[in-house]
C-alpha positions in Angstrom: 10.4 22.1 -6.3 8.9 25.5 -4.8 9.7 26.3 -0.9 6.6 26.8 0.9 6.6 30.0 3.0 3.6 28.9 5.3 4.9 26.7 8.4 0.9 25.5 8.3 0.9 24.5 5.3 4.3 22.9 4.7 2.9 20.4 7.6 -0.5 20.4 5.6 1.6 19.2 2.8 4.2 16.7 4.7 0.8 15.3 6.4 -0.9 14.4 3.0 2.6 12.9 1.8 3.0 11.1 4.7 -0.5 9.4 4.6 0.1 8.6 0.9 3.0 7.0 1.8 1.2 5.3 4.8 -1.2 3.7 2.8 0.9 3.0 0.2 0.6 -0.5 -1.5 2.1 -2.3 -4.4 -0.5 -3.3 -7.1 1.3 -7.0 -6.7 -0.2 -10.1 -8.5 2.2 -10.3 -10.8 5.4 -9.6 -8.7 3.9 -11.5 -6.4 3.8 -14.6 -8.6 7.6 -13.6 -10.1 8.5 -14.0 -6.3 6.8 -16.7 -5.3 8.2 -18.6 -8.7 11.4 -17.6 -7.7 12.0 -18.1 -4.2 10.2 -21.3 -4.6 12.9 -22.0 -7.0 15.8 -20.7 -5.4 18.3 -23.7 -5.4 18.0 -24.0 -9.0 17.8 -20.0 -10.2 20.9 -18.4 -12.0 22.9 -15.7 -11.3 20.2 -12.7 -13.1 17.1 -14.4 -11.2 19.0 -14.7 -8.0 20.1 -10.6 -8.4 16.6 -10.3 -9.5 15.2 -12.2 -6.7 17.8 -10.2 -3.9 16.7 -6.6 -5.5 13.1 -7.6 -5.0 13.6 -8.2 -1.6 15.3 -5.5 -0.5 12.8 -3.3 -2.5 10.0 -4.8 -0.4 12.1 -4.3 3.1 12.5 -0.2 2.4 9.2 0.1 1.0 7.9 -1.6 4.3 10.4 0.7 6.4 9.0 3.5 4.9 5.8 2.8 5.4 5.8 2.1 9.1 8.0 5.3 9.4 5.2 7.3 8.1 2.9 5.6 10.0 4.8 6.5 12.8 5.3 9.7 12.3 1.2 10.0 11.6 0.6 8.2 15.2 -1.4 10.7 17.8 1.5 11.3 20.1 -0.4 11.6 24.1 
């Protein structure tokens, strides 16, 4: 990673990688389906799929954290 030297254009660059991160979405039919399958299944799922199942929850939580944190953050202030 290079330092930038410009204040400008190190907010240039935080701008563009907050607006990325903004509109950030998950290309999601088939987790979506691995989800649904599982948390419709959850009383009957093993050990792995219920691990699997937590992970892809809490990957979906901090992705959504981050998101609204960079929407936030991109918000006109008054």
């Amino acid at each position: 990673m290079t330092a930038i030297a410009d204040p400008r254009e190190a907010l240039t660059t935080s701008a563009t990688a907050l607006r990325r991160l903004a509109a950030y979405r998950l290309s999601h039919d088939e987790w979506d389906r691995r989800i649904l399958d599982l948390g419709e299944r959850k009383n009957e799922i093993s050990d792995d799929e219920r691990a699997e199942l937590t992970a892809w929850v809490q990957f979906s939580q901090e992705r959504s954290i981050e998101k609204f944190g960079a929407e936030a953050a991109l918000w006109p202030r008054t």
